[in-house]
C-alpha positions, 0 to 999 in steps of 0.5 A, spaced: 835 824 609 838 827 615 832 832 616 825 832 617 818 837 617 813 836 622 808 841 623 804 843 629 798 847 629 796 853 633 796 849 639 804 850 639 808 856 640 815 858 640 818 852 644 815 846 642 818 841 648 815 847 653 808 846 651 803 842 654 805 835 654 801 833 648 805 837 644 811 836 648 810 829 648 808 828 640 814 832 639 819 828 644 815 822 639 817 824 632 825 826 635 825 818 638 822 816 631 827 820 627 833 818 631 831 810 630 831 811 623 838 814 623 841 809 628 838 803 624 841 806 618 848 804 621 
């Protein structure tokens, strides 16, 4: 799959990479993951 849902709770807003950093870094976190994955499929 070319998509992935990841949930946050009320400890994030609107943009979630301009949080504080345990939400941004989580995020950041979940990007690399589902990069990684794509580049393996390759």
């Amino acid at each position: 799959s070319d998509a992935r849902i990841v949930s946050f709770g009320k400890e994030a807003a609107h943009e979630i990479l301009r949080e504080a950093d345990p939400v941004r870094n989580r995020a950041i976190g979940e990007i690399d993951l589902f990069l990684a994955a794509r580049a393996q499929k390759r």
